[in-house]
C-alpha positions as CSV (number, residue, x, y, z in Angstrom):
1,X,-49.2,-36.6,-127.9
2,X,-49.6,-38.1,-131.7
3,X,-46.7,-39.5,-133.6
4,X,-46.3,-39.8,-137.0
5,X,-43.7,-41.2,-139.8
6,X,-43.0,-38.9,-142.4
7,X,-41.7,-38.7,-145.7
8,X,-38.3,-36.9,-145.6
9,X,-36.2,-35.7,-148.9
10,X,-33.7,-38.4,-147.7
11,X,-36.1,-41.1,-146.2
12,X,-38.2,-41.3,-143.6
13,X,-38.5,-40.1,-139.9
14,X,-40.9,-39.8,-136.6
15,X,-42.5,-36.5,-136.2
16,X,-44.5,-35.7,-132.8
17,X,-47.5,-33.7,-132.9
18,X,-45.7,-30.2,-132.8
19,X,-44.1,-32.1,-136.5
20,X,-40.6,-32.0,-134.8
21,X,-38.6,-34.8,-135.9
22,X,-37.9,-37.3,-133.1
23,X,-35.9,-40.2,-134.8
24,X,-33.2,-40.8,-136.6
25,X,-33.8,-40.8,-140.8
26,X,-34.3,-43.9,-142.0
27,X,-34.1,-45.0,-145.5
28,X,-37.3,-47.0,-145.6
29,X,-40.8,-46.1,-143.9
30,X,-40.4,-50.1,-142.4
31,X,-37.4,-48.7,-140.4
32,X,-39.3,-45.6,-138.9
33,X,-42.2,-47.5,-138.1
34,X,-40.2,-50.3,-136.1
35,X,-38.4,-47.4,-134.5
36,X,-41.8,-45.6,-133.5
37,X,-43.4,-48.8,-132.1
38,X,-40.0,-49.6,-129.7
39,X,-39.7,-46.1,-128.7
40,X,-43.7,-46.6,-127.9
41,X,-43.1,-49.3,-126.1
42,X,-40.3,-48.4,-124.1
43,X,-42.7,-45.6,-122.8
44,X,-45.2,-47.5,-122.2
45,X,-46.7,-47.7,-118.2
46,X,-45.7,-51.3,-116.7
47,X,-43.7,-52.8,-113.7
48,X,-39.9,-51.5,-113.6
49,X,-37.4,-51.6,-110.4
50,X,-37.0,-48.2,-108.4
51,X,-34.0,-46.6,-109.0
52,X,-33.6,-46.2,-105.5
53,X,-34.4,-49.3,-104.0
54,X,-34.7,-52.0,-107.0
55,X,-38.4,-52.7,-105.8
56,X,-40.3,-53.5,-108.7
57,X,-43.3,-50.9,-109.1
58,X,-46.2,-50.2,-111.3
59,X,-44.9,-47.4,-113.6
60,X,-46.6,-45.1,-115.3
61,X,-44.0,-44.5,-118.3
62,X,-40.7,-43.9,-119.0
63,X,-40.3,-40.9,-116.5
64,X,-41.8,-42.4,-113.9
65,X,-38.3,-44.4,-112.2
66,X,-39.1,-43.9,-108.5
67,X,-41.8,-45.9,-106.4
68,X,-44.1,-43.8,-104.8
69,X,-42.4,-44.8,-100.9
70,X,-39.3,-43.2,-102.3
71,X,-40.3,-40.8,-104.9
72,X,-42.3,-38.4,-102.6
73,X,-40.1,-38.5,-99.5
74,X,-40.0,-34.8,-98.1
75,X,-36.7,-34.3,-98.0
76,X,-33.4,-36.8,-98.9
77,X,-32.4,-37.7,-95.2
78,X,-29.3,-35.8,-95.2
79,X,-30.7,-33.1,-93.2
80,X,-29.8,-29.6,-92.7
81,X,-26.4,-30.3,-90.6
82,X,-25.3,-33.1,-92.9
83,X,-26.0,-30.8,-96.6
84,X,-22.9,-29.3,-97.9
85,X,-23.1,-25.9,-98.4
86,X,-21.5,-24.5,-101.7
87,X,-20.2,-21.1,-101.6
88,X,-19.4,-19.0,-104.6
89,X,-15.7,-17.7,-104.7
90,X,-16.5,-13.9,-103.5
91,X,-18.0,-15.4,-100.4
């Protein structure tokens, strides 16, 4: 997906490929591009911690928080017996 910095009335934002604006406005295109290129690189794939175990991982991007060992575990351990069941009030 392409990002740009356009020209607003009132100053300058990011706009993604659909031309959505995805940042704040900024007065000056400086400010939109340094916006742009940490927003980039907080995306970007590298080694984070699991947010289930703190291992560190290689990542593929932002979205990507959970290690493969405990991002693809079939079920969360609580079992069937141990789930609470949630019932609605006419039950």
């Amino acid at each position: 997906m392409g990002y740009r910095v356009a020209q607003l009335a009132h100053g300058f934002a990011v706009k993604n490929a659909e031309a959505e604006r995805v940042s704040p406005v900024f007065p000056d295109k400086e400010g939109a591009l340094d916006w742009l290129l940490t927003a980039a690189e907080r995306r970007a794939p590298r080694e984070r911690p699991c947010l289930s175990c703190q291992k560190p991982f290689e990542s593929k991007g932002i979205h990507d928080r959970l290690c493969p060992a405990c991002g693809h575990r079939p079920d969360d351990g609580l079992g069937d017996a141990q789930r609470p069941v949630i019932k609605s009030r006419g039950n």
